[in-house]
ZADO-1210 file (C-alpha; in nm, 4 decimals, padded with zeros to 6 digits):
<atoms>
<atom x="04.4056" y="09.3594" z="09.8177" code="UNK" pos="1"/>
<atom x="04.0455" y="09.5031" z="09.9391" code="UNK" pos="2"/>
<atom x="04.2348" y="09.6580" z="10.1838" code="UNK" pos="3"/>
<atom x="04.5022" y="09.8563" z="09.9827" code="UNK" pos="4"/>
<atom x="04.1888" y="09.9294" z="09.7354" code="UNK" pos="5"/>
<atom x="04.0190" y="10.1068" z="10.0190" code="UNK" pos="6"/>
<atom x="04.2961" y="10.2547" z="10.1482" code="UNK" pos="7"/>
<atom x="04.3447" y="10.3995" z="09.8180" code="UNK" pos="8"/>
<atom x="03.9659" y="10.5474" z="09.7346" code="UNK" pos="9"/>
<atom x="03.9723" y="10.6988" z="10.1021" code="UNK" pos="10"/>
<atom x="04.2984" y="10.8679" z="09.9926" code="UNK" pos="11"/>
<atom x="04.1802" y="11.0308" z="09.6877" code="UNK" pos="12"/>
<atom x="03.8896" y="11.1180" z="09.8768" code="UNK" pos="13"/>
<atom x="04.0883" y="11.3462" z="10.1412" code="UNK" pos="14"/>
<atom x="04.2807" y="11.4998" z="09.8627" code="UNK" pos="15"/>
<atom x="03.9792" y="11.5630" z="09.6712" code="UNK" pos="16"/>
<atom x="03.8642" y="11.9035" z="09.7930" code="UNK" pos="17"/>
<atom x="04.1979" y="12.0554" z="09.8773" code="UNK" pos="18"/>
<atom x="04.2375" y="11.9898" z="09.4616" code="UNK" pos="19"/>
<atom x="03.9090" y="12.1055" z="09.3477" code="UNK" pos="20"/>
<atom x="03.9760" y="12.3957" z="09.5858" code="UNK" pos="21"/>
<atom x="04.3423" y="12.4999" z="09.4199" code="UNK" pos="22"/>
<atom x="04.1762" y="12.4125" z="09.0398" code="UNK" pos="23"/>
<atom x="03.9119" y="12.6884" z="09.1251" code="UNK" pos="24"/>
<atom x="04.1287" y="12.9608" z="09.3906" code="UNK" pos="25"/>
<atom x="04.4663" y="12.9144" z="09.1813" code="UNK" pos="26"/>
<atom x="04.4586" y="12.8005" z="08.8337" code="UNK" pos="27"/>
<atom x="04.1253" y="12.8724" z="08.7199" code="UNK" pos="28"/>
<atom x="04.1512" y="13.2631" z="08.8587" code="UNK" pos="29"/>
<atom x="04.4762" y="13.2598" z="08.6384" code="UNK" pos="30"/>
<atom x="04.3294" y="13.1573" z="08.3636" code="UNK" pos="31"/>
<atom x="04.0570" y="13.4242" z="08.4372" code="UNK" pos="32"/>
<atom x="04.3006" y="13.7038" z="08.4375" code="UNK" pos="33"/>
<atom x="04.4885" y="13.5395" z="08.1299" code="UNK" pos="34"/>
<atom x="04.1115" y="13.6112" z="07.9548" code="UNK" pos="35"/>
<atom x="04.0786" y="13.9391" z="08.1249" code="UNK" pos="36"/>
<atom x="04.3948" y="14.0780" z="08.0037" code="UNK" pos="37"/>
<atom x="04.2844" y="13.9718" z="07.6229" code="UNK" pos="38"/>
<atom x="03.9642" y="14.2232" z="07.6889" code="UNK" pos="39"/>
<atom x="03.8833" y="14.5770" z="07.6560" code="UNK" pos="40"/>
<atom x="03.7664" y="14.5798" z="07.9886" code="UNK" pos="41"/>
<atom x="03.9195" y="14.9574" z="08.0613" code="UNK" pos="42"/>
<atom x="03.6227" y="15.0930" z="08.3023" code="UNK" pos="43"/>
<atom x="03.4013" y="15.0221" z="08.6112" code="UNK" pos="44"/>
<atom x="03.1710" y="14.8131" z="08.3978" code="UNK" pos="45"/>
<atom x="03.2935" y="14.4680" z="08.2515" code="UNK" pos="46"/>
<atom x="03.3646" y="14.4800" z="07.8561" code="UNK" pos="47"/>
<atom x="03.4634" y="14.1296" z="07.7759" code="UNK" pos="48"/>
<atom x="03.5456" y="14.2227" z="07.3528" code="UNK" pos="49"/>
<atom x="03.8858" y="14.0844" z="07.2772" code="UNK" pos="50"/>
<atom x="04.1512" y="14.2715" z="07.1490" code="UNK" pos="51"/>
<atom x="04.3933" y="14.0409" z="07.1103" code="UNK" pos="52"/>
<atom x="04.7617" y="14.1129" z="07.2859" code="UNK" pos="53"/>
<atom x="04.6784" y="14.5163" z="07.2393" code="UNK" pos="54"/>
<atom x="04.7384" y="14.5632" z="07.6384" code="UNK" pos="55"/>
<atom x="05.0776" y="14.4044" z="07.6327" code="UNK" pos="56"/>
<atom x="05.1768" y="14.6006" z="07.3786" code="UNK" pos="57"/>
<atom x="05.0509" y="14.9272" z="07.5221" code="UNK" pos="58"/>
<atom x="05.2027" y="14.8373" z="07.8585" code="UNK" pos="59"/>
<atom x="05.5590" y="14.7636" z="07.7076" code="UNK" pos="60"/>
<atom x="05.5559" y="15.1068" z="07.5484" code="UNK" pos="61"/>
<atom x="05.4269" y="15.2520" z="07.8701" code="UNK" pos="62"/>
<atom x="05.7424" y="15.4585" z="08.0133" code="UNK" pos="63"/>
<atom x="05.6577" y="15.3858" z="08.3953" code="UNK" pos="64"/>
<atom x="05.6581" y="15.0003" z="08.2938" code="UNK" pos="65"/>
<atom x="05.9560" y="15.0097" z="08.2016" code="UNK" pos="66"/>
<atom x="06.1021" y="15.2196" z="08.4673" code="UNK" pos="67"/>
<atom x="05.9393" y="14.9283" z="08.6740" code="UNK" pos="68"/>
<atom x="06.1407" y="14.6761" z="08.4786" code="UNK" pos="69"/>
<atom x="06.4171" y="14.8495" z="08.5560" code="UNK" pos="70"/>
<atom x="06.3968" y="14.8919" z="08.9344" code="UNK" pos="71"/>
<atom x="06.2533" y="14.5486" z="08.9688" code="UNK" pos="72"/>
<atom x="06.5881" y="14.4376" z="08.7686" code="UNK" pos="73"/>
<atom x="06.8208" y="14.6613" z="09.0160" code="UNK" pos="74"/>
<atom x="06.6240" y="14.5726" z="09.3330" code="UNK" pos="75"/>
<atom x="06.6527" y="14.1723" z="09.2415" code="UNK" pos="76"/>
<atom x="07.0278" y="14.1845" z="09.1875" code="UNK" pos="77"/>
<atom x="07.1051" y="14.4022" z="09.5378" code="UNK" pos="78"/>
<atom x="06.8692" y="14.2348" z="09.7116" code="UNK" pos="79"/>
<atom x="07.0453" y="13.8506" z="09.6124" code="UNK" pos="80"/>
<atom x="07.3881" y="13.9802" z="09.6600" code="UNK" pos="81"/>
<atom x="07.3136" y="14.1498" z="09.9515" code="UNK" pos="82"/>
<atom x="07.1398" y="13.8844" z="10.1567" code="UNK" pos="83"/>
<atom x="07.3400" y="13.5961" z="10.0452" code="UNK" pos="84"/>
<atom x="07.6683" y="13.7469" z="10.1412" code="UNK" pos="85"/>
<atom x="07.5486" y="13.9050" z="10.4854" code="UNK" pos="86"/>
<atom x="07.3482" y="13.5627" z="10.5562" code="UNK" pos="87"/>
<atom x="07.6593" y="13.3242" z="10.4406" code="UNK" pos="88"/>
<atom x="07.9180" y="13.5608" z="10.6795" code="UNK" pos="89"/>
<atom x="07.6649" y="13.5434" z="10.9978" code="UNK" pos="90"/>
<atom x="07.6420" y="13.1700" z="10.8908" code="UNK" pos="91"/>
<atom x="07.9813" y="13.1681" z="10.9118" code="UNK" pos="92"/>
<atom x="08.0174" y="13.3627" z="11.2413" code="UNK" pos="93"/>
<atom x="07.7719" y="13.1307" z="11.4356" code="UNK" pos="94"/>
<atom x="07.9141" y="12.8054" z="11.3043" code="UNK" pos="95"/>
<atom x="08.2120" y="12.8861" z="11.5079" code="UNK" pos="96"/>
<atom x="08.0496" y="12.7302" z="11.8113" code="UNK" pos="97"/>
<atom x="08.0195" y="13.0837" z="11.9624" code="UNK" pos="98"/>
<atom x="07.9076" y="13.1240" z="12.3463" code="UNK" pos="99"/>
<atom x="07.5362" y="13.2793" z="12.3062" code="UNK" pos="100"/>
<atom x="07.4745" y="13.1835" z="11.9577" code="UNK" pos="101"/>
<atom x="07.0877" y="13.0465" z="11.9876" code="UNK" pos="102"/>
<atom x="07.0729" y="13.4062" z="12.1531" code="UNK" pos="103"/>
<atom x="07.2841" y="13.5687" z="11.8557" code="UNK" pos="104"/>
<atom x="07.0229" y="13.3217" z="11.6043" code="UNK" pos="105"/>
<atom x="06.6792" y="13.4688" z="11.7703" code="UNK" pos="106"/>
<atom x="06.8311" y="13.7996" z="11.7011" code="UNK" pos="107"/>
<atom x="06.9503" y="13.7941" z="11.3418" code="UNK" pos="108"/>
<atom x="06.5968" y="13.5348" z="11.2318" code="UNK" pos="109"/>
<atom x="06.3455" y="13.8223" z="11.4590" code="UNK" pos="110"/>
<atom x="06.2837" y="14.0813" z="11.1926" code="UNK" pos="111"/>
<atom x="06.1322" y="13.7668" z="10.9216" code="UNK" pos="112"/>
<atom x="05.8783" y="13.7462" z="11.1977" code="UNK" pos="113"/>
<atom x="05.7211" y="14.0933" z="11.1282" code="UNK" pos="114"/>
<atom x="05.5271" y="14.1839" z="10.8460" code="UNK" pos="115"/>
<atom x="05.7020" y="14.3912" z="10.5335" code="UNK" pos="116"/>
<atom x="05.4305" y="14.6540" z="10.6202" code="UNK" pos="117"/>
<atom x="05.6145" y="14.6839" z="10.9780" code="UNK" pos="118"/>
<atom x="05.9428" y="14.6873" z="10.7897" code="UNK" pos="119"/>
<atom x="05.8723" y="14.9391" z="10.5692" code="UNK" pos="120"/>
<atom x="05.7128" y="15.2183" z="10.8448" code="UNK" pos="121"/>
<atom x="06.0122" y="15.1805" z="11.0367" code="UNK" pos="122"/>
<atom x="06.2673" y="15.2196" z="10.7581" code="UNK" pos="123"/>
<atom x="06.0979" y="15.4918" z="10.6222" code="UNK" pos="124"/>
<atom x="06.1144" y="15.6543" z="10.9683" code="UNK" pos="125"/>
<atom x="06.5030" y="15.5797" z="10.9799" code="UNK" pos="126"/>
<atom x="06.5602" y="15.6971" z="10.6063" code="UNK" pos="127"/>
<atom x="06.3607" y="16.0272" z="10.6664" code="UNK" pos="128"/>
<atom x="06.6054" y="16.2826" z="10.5213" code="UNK" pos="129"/>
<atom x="06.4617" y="16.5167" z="10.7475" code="UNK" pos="130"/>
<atom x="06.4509" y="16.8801" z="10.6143" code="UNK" pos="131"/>
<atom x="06.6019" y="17.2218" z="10.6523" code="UNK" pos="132"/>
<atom x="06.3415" y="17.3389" z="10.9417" code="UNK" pos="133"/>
<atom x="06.3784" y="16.9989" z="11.1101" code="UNK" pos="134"/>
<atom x="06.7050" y="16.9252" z="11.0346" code="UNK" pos="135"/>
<atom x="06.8457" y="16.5404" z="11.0241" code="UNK" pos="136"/>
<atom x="06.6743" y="16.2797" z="11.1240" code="UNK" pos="137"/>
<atom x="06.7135" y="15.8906" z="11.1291" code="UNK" pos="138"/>
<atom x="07.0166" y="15.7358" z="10.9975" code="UNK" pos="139"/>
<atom x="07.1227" y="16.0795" z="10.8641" code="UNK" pos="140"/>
<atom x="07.0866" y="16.2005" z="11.1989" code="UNK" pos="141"/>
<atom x="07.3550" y="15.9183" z="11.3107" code="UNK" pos="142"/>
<atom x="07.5812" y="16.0324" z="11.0891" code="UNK" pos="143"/>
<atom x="07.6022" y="16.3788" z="11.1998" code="UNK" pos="144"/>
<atom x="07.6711" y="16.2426" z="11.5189" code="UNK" pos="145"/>
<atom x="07.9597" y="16.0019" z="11.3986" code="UNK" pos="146"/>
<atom x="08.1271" y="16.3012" z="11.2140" code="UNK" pos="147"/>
<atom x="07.9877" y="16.1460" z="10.8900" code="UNK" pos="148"/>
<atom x="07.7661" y="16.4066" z="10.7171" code="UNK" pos="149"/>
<atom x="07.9171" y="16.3626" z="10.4152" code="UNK" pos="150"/>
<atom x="07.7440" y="15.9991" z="10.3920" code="UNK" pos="151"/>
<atom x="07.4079" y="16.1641" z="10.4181" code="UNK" pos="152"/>
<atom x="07.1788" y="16.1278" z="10.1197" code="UNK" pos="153"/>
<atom x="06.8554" y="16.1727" z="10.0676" code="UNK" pos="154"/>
<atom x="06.7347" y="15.7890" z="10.0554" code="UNK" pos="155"/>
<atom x="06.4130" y="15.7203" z="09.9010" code="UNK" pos="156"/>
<atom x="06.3394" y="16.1199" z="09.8389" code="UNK" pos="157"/>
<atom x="06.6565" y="16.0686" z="09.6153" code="UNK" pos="158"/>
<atom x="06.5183" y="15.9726" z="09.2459" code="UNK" pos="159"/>
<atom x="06.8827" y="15.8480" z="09.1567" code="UNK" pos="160"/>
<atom x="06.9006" y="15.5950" z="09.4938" code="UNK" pos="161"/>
<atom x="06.5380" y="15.5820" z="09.5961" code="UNK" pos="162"/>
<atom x="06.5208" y="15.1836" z="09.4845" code="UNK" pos="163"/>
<atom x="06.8418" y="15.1253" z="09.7056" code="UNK" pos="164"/>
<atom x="06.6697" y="15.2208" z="10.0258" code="UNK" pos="165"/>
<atom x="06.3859" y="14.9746" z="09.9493" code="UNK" pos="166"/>
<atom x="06.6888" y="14.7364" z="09.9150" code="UNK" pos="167"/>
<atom x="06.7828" y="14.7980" z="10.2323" code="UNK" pos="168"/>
<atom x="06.4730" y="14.7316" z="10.4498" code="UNK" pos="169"/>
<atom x="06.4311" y="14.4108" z="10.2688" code="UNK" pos="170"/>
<atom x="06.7756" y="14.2696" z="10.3213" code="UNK" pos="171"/>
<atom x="06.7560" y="14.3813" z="10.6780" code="UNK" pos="172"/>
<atom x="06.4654" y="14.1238" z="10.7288" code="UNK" pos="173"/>
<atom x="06.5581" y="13.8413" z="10.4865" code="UNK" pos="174"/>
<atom x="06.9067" y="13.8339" z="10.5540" code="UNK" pos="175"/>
<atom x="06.8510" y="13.6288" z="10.8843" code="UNK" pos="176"/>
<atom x="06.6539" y="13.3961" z="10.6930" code="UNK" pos="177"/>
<atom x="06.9447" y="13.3570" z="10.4482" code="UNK" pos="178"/>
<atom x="07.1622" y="13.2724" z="10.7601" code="UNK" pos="179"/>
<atom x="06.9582" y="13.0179" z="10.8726" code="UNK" pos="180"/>
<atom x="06.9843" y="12.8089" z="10.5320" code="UNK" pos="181"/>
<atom x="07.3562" y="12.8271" z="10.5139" code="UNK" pos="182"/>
<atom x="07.3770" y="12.7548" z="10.8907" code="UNK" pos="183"/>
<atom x="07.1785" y="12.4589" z="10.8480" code="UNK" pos="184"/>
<atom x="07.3801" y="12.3853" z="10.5452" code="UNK" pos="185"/>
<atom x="07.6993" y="12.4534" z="10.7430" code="UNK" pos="186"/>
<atom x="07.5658" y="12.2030" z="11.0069" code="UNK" pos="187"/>
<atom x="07.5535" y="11.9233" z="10.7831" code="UNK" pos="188"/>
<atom x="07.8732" y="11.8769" z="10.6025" code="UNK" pos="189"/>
<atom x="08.0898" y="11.6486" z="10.8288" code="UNK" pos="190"/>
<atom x="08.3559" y="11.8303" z="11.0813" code="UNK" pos="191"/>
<atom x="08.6076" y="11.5364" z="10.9504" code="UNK" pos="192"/>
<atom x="08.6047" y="11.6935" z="10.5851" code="UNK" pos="193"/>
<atom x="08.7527" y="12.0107" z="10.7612" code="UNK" pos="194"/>
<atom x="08.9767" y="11.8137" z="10.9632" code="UNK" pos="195"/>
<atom x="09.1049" y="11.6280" z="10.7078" code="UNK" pos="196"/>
<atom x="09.1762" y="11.9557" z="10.4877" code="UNK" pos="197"/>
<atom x="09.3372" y="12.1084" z="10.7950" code="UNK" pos="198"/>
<atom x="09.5861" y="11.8441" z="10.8155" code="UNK" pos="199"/>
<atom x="09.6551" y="11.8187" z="10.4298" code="UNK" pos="200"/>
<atom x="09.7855" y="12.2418" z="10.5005" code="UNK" pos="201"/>
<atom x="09.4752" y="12.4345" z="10.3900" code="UNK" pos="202"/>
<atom x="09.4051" y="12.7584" z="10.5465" code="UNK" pos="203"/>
<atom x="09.0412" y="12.8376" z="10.6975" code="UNK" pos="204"/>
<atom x="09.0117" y="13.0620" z="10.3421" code="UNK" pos="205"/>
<atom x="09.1082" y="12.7366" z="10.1759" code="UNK" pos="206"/>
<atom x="08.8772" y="12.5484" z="10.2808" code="UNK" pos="207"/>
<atom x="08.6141" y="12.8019" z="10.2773" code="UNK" pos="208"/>
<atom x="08.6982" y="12.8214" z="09.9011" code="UNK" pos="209"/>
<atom x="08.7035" y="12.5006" z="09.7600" code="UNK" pos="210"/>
<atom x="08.5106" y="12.2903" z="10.0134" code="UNK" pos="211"/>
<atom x="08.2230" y="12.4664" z="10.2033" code="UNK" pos="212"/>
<atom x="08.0799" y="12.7077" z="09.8824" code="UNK" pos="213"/>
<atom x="08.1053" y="12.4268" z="09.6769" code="UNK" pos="214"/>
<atom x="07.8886" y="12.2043" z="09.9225" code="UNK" pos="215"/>
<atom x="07.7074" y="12.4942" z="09.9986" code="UNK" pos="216"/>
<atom x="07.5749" y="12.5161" z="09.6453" code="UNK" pos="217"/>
<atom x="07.2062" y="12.3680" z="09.6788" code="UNK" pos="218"/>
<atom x="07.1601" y="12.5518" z="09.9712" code="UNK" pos="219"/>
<atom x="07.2577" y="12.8875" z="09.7409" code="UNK" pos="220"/>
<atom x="07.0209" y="12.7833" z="09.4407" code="UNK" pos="221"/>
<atom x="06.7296" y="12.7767" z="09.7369" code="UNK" pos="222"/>
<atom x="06.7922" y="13.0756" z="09.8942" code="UNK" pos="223"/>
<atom x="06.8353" y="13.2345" z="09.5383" code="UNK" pos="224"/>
<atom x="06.4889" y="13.0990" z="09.4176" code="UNK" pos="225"/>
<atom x="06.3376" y="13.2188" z="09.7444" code="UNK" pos="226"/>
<atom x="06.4581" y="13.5330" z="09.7363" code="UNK" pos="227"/>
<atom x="06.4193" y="13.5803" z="09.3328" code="UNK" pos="228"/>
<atom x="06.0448" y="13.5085" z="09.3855" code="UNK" pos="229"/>
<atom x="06.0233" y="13.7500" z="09.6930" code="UNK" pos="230"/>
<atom x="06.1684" y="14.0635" z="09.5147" code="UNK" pos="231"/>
<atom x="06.0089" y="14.0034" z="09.1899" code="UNK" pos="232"/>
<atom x="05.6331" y="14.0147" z="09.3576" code="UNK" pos="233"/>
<atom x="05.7411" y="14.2641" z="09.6424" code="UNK" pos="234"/>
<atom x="05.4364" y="14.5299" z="09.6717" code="UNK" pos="235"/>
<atom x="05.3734" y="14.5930" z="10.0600" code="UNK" pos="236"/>
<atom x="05.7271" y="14.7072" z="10.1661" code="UNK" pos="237"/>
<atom x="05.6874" y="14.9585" z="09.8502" code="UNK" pos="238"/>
<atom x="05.3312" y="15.0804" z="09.9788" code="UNK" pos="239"/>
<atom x="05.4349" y="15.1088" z="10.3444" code="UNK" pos="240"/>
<atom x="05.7989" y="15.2718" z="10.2944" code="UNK" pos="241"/>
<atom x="05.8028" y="15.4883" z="09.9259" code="UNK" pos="242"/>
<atom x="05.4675" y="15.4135" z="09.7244" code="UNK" pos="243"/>
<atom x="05.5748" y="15.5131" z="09.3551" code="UNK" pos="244"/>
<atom x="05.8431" y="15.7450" z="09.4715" code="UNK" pos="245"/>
<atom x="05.9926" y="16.0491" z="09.2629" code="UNK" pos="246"/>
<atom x="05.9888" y="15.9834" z="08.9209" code="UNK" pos="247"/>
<atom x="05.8953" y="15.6038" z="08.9645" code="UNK" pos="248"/>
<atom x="06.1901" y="15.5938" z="09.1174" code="UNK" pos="249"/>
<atom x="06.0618" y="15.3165" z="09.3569" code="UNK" pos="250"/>
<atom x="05.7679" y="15.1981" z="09.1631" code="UNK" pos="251"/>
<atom x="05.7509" y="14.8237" z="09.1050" code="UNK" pos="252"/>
<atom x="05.5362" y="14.6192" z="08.8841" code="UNK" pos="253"/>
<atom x="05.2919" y="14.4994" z="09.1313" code="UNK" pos="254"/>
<atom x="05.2469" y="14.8571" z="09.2388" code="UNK" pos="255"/>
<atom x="05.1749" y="14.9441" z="08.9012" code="UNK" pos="256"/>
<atom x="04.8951" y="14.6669" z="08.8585" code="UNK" pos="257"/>
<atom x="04.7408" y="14.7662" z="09.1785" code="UNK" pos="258"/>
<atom x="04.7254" y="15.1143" z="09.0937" code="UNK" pos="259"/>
<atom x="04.6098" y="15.0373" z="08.6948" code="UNK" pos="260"/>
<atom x="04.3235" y="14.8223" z="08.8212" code="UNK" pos="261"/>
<atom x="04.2012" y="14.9567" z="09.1411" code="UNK" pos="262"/>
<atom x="04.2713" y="15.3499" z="09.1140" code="UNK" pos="263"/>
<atom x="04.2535" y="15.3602" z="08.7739" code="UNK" pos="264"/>
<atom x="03.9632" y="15.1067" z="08.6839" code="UNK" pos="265"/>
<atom x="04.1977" y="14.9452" z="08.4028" code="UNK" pos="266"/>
<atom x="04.0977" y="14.5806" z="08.5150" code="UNK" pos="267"/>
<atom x="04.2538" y="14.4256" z="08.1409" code="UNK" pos="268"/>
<atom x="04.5718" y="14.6482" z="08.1927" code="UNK" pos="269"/>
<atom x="04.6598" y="14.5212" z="08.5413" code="UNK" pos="270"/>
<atom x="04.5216" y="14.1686" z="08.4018" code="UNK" pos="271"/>
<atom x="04.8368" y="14.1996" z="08.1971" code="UNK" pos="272"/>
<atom x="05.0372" y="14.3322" z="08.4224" code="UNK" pos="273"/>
<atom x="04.9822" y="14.0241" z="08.6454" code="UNK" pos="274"/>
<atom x="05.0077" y="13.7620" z="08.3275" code="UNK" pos="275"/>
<atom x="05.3467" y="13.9603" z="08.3074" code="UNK" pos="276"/>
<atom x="05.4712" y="13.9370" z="08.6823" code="UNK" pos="277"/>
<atom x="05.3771" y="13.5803" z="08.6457" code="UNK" pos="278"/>
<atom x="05.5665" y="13.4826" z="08.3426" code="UNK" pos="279"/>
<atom x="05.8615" y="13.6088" z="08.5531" code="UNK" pos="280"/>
<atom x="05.8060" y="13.4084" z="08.8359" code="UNK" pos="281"/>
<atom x="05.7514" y="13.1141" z="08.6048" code="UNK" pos="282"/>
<atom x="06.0969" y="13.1479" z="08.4189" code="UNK" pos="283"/>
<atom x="06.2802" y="13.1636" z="08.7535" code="UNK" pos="284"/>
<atom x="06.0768" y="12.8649" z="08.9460" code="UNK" pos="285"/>
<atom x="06.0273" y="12.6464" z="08.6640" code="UNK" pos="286"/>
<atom x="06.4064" y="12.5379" z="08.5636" code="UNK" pos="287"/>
<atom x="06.4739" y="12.5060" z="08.9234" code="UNK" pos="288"/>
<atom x="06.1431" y="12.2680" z="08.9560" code="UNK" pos="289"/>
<atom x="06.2529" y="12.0410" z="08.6724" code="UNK" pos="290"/>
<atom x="06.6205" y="12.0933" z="08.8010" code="UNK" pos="291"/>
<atom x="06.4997" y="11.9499" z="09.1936" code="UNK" pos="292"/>
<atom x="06.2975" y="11.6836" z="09.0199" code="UNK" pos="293"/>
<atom x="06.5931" y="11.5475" z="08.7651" code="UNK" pos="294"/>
<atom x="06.8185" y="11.5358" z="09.0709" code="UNK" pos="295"/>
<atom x="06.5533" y="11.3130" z="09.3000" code="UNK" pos="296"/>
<atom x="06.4700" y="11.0791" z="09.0119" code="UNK" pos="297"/>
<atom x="06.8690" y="11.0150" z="08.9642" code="UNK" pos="298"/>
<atom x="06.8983" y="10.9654" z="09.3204" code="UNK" pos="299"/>
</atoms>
């Protein structure tokens, strides 16, 4: 019993720190900024009078929010569809037993190695429009080659498309990652369930269909949550590839709160801003929290 009770206190002691450390560094700063963004703190110098929820309401009738909003809401849908189809089909591809496929793996999981700051420099080199002097360069350059200029575009110069070419650098690196959950996912449902479906007359499609998404399912509500949180918060590809772009036609929320508080010496608008991005994080992470945690108690 003195042994267990020991045990026990030494526990709590090695915890100790690491949970003073995330009540100061994590929840306390949050609760800072939840204060800060209730302020009139609007200058170099700290003013800590309340005004009540006046910055929210100024920053929802602020037109670039909004436009932010918007791209954030266009970027998050793109960026799921895109890099859970590509990931599930090279998921698919590789599960075949292929010859080379840890080479084929290293390949597709290498760009989530690099930084979204190296992403972003070299997309914005391969989605340079290039101009009339220069002429095409990058992937417009590619298609002059292929007998495709009528695919070029201007990319993130292009107000109406600028948030799609941000979409594109960031599936290019998380799509690998995507791969890797469904492969692992893949890996683990039995080879006789396939077997036994194969012999019963399903096609590959078949089985596909009603056996592997449907297995495949928790692996999908990860990768979703994962990705979700990722685009929602995504700042550095923005700064490295388009900053605000023409028109905001790039702008994000994040880049908005840097630029409010650091440029702009708003510290109680980008508060807000934050409170804001974090609410959305919240109502995407939280169901899926009490979601894991309902399925592990019934287990």
């Amino acid at each position: 019993m003195r042994r267990l009770t020991w045990e026990r206190v030494v526990s709590v002691l090695l915890i100790t720190p690491s949970a003073i450390a995330i009540a100061i560094f994590v929840y306390g700063f949050i609760g800072w900024t939840a204060y800060v963004s209730l302020t009139k703190w609007d200058q170099l110098l700290p003013d800590f009078t309340l005004v009540g929820l006046r910055n929210y309401q100024r920053l929802f009738a602020n037109q670039r929010f909004r436009i932010d909003l918007r791209n954030t809401v266009v970027f998050t849908v793109l960026f799921l569809i895109s890099c859970l189809v590509i990931g599930l089909i090279l998921a698919i591809l590789l599960d075949q037993r292929i010859r080379g496929e840890g080479f084929f793996r290293s390949v597709y999981l290498f760009p989530m190695s690099i930084s979204f700051i190296v992403t972003g420099v070299v997309w914005r080199w391969l989605l340079n429009p290039g101009s009339a002097e220069l002429g095409s360069t990058g992937i417009n350059l590619l298609f002059d080659i292929l007998g495709l200029g009528f695919l070029k575009t201007g990319w993130y110069t292009d107000p109406k498309i600028g948030i799609v070419a941000v979409v594109i650098a960031a599936t290019w690196q998380m799509s690998g990652y995507t791969m890797a959950l469904y492969l692992a996912g893949l890996r683990g449902i039995p080879d006789e369930l396939r077997e036994a479906a194969r012999v019963d007359g399903a096609s590959e499609w078949q089985i596909l269909r009603h056996i592997l998404l449907p297995l495949l399912k928790p692996i999908t509500l990860s990768a979703v949550i994962i990705l979700g949180h990722i685009s929602l918060k995504i700042y550095d590809l923005v700064v490295a590839m388009t900053g605000p772009g023409i028109g905001f036609s790039c702008d994000v929320p994040a880049y908005f709160m840097w630029d409010t508080t650091f440029r702009g010496n708003h510290f109680s608008r980008g508060a807000s801003i934050a409170i804001v991005l974090l609410v959305m994080v919240a109502v995407l992470i939280v169901p899926y929290l009490i979601y894991s945690t309902r399925t592990e108690a019934e287990l």
